[in-house]
FIZAKE-795363 format. One record per residue (C-alpha): residue in one letter; x, y, z; residue number from 1. Coordinates in Angstrom, 2 decimals. Each point is the difference from the previous one (the first is absolute). Layout:
% residues N
<r><residu>A</residu><u>X</u><v>Y</v><w>Z</w><num>NUM</num></r>
...
END
This chain:
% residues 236
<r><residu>X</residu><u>93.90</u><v>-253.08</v><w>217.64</w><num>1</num></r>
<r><residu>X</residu><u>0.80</u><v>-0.04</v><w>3.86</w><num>2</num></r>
<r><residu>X</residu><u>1.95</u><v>-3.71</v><w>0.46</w><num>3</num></r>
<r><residu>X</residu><u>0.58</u><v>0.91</v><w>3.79</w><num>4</num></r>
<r><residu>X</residu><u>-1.42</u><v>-0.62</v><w>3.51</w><num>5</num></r>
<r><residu>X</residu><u>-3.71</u><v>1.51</v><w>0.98</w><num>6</num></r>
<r><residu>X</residu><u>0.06</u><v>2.95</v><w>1.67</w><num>7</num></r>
<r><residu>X</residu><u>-2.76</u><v>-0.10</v><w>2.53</w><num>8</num></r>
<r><residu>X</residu><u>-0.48</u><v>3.24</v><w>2.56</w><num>9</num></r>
<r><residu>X</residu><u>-2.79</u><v>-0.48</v><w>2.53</w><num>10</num></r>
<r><residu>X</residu><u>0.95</u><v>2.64</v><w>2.31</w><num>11</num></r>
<r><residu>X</residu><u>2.57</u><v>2.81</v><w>-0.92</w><num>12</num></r>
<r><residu>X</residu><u>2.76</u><v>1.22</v><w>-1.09</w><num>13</num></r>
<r><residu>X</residu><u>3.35</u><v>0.83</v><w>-2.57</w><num>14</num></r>
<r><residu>X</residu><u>0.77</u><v>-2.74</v><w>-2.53</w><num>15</num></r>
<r><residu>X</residu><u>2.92</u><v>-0.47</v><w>-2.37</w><num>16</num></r>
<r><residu>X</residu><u>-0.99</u><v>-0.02</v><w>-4.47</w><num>17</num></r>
<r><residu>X</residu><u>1.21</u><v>-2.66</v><w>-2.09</w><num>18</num></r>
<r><residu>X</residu><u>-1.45</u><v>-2.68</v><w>-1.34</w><num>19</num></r>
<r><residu>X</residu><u>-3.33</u><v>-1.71</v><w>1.61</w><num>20</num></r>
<r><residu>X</residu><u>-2.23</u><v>-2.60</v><w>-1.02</w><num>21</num></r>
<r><residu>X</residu><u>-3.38</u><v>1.72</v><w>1.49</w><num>22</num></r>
<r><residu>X</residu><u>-0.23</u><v>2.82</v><w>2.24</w><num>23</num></r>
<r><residu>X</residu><u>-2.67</u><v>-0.53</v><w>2.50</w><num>24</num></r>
<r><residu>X</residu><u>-0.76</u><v>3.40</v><w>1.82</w><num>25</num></r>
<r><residu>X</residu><u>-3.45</u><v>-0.23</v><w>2.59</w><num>26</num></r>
<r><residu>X</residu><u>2.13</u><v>2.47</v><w>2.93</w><num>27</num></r>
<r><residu>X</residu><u>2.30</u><v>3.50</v><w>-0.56</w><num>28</num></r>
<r><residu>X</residu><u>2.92</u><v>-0.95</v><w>-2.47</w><num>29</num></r>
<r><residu>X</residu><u>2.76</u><v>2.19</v><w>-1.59</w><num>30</num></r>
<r><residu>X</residu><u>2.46</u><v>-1.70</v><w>-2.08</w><num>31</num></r>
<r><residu>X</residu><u>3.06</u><v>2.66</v><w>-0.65</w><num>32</num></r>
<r><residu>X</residu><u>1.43</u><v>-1.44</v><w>-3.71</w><num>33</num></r>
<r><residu>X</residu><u>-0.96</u><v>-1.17</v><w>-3.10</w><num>34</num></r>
<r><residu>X</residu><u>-1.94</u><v>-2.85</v><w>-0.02</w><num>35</num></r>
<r><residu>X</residu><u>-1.27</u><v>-3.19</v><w>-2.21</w><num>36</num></r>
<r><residu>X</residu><u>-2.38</u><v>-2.30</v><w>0.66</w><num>37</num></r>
<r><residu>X</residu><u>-2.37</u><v>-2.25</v><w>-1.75</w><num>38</num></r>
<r><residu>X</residu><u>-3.11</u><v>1.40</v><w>2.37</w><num>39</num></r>
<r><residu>X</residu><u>-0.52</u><v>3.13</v><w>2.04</w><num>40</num></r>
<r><residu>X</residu><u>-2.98</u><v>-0.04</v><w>1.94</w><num>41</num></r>
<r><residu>X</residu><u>-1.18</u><v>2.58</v><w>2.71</w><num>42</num></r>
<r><residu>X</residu><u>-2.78</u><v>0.36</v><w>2.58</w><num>43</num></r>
<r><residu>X</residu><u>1.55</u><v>1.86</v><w>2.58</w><num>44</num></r>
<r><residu>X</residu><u>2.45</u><v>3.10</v><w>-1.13</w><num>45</num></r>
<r><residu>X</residu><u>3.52</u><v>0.12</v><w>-1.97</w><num>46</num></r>
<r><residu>X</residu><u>2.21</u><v>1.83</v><w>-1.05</w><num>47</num></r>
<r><residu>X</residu><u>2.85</u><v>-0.34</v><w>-2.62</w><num>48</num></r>
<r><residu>X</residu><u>2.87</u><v>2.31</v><w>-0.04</w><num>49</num></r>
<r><residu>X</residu><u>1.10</u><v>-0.97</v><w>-3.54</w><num>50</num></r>
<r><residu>X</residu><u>-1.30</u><v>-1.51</v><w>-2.84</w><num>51</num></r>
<r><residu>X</residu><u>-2.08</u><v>-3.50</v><w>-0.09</w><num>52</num></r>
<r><residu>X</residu><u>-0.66</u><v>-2.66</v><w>-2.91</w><num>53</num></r>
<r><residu>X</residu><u>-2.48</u><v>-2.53</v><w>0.49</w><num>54</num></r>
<r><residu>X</residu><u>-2.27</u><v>-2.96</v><w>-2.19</w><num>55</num></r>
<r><residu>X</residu><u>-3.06</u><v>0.90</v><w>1.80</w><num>56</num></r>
<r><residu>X</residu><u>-0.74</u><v>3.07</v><w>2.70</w><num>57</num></r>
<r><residu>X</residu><u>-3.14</u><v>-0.06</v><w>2.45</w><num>58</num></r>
<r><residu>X</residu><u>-0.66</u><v>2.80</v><w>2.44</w><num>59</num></r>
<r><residu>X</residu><u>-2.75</u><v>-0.33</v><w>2.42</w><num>60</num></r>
<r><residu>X</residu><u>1.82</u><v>2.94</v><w>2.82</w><num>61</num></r>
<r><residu>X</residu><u>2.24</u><v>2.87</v><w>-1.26</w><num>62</num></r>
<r><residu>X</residu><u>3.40</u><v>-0.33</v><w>-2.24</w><num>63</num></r>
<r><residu>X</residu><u>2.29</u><v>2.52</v><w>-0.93</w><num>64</num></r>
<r><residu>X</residu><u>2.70</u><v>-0.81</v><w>-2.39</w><num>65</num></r>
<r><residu>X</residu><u>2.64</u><v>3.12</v><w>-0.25</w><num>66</num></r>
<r><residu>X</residu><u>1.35</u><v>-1.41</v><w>-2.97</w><num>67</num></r>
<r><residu>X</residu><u>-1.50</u><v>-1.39</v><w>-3.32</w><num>68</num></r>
<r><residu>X</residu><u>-2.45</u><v>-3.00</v><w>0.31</w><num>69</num></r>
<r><residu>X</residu><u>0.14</u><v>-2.73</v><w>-2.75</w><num>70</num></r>
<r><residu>X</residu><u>-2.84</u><v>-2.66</v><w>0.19</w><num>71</num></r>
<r><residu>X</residu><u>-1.76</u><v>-2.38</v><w>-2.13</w><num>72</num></r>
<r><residu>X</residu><u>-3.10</u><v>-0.48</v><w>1.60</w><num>73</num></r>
<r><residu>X</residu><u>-0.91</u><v>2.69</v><w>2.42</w><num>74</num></r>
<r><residu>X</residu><u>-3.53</u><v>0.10</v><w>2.57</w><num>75</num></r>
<r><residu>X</residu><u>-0.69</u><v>3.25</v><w>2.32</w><num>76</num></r>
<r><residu>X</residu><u>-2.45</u><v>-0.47</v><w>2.49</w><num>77</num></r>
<r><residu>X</residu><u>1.43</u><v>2.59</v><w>2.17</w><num>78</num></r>
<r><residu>X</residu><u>2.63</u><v>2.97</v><w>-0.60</w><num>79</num></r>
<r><residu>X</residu><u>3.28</u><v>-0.40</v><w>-1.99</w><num>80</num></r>
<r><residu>X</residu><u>2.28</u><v>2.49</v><w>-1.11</w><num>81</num></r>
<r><residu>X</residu><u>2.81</u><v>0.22</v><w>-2.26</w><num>82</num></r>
<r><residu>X</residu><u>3.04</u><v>2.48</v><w>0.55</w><num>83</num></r>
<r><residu>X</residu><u>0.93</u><v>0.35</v><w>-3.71</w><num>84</num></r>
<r><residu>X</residu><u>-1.00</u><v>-2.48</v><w>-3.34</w><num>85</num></r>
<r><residu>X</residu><u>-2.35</u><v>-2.97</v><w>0.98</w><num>86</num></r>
<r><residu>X</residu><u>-0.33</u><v>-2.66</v><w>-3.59</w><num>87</num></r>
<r><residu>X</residu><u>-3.18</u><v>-1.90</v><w>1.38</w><num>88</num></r>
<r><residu>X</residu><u>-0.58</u><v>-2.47</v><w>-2.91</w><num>89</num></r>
<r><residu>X</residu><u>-3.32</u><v>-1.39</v><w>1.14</w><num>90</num></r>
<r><residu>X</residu><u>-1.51</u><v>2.71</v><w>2.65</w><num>91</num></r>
<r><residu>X</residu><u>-3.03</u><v>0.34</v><w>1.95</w><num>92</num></r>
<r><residu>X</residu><u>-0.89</u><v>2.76</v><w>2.62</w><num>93</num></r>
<r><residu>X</residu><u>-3.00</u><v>-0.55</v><w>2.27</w><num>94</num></r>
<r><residu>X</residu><u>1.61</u><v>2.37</v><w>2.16</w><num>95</num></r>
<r><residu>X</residu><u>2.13</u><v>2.59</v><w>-0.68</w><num>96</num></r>
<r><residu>X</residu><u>3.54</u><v>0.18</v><w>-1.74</w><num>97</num></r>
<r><residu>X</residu><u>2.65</u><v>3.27</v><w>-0.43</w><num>98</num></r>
<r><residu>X</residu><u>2.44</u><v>-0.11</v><w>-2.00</w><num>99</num></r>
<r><residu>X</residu><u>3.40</u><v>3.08</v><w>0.07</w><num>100</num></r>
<r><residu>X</residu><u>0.79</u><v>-0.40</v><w>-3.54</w><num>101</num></r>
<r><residu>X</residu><u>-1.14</u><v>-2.36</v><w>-3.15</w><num>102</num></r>
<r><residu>X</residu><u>-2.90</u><v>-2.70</v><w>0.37</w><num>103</num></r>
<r><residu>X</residu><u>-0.04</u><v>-2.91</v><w>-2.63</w><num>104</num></r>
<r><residu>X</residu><u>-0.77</u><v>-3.43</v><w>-0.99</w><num>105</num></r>
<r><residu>X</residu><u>-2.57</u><v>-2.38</v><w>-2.11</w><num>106</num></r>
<r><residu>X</residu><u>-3.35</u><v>0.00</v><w>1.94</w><num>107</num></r>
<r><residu>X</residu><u>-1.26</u><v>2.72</v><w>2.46</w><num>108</num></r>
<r><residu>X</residu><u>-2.88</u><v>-0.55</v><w>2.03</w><num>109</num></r>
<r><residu>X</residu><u>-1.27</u><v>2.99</v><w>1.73</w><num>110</num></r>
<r><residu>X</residu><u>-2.69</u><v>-0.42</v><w>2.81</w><num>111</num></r>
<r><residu>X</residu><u>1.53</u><v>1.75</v><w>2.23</w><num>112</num></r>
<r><residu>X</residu><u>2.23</u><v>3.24</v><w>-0.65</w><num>113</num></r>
<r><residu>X</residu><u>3.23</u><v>0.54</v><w>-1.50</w><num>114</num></r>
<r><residu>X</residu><u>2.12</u><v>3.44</v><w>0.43</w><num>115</num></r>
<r><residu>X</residu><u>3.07</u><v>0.42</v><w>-2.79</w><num>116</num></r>
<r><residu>X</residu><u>2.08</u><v>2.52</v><w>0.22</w><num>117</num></r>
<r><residu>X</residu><u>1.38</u><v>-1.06</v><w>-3.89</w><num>118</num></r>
<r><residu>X</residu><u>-1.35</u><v>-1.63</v><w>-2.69</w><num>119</num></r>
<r><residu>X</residu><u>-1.79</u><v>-2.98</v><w>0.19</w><num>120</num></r>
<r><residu>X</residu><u>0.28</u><v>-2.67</v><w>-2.68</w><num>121</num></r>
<r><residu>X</residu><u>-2.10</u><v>-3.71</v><w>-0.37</w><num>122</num></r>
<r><residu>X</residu><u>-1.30</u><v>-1.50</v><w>-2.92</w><num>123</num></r>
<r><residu>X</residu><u>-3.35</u><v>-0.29</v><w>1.57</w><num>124</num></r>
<r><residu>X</residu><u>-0.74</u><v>2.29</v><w>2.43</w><num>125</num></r>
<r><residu>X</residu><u>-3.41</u><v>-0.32</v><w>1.97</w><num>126</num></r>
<r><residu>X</residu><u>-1.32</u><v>1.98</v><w>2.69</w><num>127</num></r>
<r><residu>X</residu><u>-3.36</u><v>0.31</v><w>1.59</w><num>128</num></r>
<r><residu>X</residu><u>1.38</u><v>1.94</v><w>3.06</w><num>129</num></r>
<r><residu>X</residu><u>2.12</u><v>3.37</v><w>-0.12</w><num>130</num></r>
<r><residu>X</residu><u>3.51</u><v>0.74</v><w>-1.19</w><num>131</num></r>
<r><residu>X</residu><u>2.03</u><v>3.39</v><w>0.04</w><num>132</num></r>
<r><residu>X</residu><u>3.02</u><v>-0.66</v><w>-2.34</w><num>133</num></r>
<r><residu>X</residu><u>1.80</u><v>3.49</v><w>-0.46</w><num>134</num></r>
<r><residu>X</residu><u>1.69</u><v>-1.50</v><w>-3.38</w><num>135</num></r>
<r><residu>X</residu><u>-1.41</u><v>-1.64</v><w>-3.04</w><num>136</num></r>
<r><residu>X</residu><u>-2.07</u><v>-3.29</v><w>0.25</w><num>137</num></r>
<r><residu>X</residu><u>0.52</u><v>-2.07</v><w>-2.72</w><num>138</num></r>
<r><residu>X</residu><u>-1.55</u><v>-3.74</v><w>-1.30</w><num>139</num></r>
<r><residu>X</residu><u>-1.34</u><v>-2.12</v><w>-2.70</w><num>140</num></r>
<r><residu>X</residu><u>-3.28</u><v>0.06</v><w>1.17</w><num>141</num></r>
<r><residu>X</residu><u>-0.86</u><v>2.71</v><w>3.18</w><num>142</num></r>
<r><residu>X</residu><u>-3.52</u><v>-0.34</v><w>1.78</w><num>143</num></r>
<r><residu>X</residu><u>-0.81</u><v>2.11</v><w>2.57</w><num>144</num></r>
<r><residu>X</residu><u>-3.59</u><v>-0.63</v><w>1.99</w><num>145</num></r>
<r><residu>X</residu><u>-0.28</u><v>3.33</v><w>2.32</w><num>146</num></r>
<r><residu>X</residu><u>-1.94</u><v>-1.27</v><w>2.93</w><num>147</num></r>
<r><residu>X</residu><u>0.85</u><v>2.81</v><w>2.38</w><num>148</num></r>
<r><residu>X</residu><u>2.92</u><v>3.25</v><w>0.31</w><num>149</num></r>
<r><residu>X</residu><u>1.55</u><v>1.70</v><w>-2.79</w><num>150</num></r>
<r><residu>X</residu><u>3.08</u><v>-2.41</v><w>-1.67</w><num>151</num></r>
<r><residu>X</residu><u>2.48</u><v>2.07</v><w>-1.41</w><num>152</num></r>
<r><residu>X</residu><u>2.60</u><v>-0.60</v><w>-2.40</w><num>153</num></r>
<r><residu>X</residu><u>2.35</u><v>2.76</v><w>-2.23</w><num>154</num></r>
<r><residu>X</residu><u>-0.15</u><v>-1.54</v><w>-3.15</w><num>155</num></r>
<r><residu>X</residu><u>-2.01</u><v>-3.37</v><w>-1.04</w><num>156</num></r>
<r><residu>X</residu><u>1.42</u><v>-1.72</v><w>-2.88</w><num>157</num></r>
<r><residu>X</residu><u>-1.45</u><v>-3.64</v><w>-1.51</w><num>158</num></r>
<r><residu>X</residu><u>-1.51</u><v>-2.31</v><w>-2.91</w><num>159</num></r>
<r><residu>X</residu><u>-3.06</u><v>-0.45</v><w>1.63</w><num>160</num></r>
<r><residu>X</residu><u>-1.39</u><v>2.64</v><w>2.75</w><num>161</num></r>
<r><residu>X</residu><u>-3.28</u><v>-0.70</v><w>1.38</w><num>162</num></r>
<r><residu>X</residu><u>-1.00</u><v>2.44</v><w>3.22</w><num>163</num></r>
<r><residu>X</residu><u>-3.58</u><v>-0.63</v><w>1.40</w><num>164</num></r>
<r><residu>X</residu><u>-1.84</u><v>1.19</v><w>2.87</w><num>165</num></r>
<r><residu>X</residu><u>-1.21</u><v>-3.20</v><w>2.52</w><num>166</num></r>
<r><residu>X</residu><u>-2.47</u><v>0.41</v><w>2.49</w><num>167</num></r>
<r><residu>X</residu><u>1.69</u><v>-0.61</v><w>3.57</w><num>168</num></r>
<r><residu>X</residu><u>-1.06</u><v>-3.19</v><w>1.69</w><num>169</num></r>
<r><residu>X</residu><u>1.20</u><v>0.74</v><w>3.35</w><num>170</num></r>
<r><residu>X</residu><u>-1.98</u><v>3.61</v><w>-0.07</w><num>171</num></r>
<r><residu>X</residu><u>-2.89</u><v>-0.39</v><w>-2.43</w><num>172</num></r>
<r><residu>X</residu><u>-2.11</u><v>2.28</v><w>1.18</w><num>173</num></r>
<r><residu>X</residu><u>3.31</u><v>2.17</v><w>-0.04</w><num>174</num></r>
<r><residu>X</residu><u>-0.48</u><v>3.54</v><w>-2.54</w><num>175</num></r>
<r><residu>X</residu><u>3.97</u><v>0.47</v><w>-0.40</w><num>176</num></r>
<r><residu>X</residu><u>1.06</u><v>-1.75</v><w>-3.50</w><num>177</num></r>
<r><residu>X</residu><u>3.79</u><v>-0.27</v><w>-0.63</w><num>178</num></r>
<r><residu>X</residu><u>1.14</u><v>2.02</v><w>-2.35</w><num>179</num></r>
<r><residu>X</residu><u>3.56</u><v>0.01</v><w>-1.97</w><num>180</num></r>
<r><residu>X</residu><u>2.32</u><v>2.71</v><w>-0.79</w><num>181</num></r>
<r><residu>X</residu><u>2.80</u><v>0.32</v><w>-2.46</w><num>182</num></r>
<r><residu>X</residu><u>1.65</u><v>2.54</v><w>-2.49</w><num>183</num></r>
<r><residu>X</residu><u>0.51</u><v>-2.47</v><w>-2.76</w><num>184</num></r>
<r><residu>X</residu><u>-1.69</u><v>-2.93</v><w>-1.08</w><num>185</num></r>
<r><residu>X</residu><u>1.26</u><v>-1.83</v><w>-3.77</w><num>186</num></r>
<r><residu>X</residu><u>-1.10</u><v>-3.59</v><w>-1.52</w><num>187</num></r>
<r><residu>X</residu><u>-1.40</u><v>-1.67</v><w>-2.32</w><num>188</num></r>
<r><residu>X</residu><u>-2.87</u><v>-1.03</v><w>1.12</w><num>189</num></r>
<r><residu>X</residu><u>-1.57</u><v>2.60</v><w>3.01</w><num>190</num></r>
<r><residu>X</residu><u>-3.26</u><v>0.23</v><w>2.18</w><num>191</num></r>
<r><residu>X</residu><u>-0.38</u><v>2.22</v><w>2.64</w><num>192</num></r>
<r><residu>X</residu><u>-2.27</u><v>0.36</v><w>2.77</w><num>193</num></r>
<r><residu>X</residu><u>0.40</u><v>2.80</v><w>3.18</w><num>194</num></r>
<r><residu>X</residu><u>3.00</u><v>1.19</v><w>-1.40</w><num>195</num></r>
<r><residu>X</residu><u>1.96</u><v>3.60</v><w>-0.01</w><num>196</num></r>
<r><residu>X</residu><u>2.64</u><v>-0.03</v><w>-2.60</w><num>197</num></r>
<r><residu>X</residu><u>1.45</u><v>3.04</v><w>-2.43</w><num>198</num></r>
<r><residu>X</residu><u>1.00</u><v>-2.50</v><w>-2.51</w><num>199</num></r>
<r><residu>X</residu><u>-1.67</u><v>-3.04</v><w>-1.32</w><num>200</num></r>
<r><residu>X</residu><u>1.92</u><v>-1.43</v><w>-3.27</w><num>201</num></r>
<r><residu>X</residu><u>-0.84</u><v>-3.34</v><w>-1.83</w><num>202</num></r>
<r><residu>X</residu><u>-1.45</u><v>-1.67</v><w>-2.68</w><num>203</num></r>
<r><residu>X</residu><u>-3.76</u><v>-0.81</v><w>1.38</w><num>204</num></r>
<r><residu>X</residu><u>-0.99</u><v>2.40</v><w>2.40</w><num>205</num></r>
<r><residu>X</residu><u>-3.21</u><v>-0.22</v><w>2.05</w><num>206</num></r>
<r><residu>X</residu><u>-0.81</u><v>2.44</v><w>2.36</w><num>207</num></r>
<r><residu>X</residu><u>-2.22</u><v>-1.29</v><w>2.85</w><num>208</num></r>
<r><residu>X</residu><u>-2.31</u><v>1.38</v><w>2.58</w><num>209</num></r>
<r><residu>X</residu><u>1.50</u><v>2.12</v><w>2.52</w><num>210</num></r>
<r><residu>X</residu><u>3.07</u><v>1.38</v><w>-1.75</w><num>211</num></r>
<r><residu>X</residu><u>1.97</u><v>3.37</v><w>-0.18</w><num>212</num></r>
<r><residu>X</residu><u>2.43</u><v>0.06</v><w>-3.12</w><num>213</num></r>
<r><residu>X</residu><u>2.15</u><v>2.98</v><w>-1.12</w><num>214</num></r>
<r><residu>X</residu><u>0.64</u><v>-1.38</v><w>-3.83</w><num>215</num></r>
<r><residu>X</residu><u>-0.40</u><v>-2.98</v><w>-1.40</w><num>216</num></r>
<r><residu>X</residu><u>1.79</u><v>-1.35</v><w>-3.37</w><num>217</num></r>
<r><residu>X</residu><u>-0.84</u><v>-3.62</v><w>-1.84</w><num>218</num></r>
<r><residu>X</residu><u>0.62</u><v>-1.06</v><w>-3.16</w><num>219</num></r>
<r><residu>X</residu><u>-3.02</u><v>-2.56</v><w>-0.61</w><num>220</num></r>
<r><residu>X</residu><u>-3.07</u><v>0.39</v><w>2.15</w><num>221</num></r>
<r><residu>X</residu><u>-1.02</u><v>2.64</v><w>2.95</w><num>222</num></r>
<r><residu>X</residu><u>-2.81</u><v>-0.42</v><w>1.73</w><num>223</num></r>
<r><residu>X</residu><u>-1.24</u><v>1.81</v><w>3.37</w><num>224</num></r>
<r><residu>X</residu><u>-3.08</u><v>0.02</v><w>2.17</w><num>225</num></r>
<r><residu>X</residu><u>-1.62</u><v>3.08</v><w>1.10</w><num>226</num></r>
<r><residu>X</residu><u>0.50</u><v>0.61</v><w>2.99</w><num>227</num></r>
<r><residu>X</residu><u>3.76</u><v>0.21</v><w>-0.66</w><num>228</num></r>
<r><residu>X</residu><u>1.55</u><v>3.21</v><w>-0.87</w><num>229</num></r>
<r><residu>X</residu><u>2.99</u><v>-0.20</v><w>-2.79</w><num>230</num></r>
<r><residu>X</residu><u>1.42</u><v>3.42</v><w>-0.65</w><num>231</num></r>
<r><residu>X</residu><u>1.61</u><v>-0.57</v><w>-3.13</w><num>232</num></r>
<r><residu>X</residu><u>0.02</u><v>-3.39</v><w>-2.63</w><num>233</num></r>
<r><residu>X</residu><u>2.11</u><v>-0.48</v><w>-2.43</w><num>234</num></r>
<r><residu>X</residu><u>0.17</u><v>-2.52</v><w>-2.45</w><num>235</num></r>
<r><residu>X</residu><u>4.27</u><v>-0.60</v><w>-1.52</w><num>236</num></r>
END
């Protein structure tokens, strides 16, 4: 992927797409087509008008992509964000990512915060910072350590869901806990912690501290602590 020249922009300015070998952006760069490139690396500000595809994608400043963003290996230390689709194979957001339309890939690595305005789809999907995804989130194996804020999602759908409260190193002294909201949660294997949903569906169920649940329906084991309130369990 990208067989052409470097693109290097120092200072600013409008660049032609096509193909690149890496894409070195450290000043104020728009580049008005498509584009390809092997790398695409930013510490000062971009912006492409169309879509880009890239092996690996590092964004120290601010990037806006209008289009869709494809990427196999993908580090946000600063602000990106993503007109329409963006497939991030190997992802992780130390700072903060939006996306217009779908999010997916293999491995998401939340530290940061991530803002969908589709569905979001990995097949591990880790976060121990905040996400608001106004679709369905669904992995093989979804863990969730609320530090701080309220992460919502629509629906949550996985194997494996594991959602725990985590004591915020920054702020320890810090009373706020995050918290996480959504109207449907379904697995196999589910435990909760902080977390507002109307639905909770799976096979093992545990209910942790701190929890709000409308009904709750398992067909093996259900277990909750008390200082959760489930409305209504039942067992199918």
């Amino acid at each position: 992927m990208g067989k052409g020249k470097n693109l290097i922009i120092n200072g600013s300015g409008s660049y032609p797409g096509g193909i690149y070998d890496k894409i070195s952006i450290r000043g104020e760069g728009n580049i008005v087509n498509d584009v390809e490139c092997s790398a695409f690396h930013v510490y000062g500000t971009s912006e492409a008008k169309d879509n880009v595809k890239t092996g690996s994608v590092k964004i120290m400043g601010e990037a806006e992509v209008k289009g869709d963003m494809t990427s196999n290996d993908t580090l946000v230390m600063g602000t990106m964000m993503v007109g329409r689709n963006a497939s991030l194979k190997k992802m992780k957001v130390f700072g903060l990512l939006e996306v217009g339309e779908k999010l997916s890939g293999d491995v998401a690595t939340i530290k940061g915060s991530i803002s969908v305005k589709g569905d979001v789809e990995y097949e591990t999907f880790d976060s121990s910072g905040g996400f608001d995804i106004k679709g369905l989130l669904t992995a093989d194996k979804v863990k969730i350590a609320l530090r701080f804020g309220q992460s919502t999602a629509e629906e949550i759908g996985g194997g494996k869901i594991m959602v725990k409260r985590k004591k915020n190193s920054i702020l320890p002294f810090g009373r706020e806990e995050g918290t996480l909201s959504a109207k449907v949660i379904e697995g196999d294997d589910i435990y909760l912690e902080n977390t507002t949903a109307e639905v909770v569906r799976g096979n093992t169920v545990k209910i942790g501290p701190g929890c709000q649940i409308g009904l709750v329906e398992y067909t093996t084991e259900l277990k909750s602590d008390s200082s959760s309130a489930i409305k209504s369990k039942t067992k199918v």
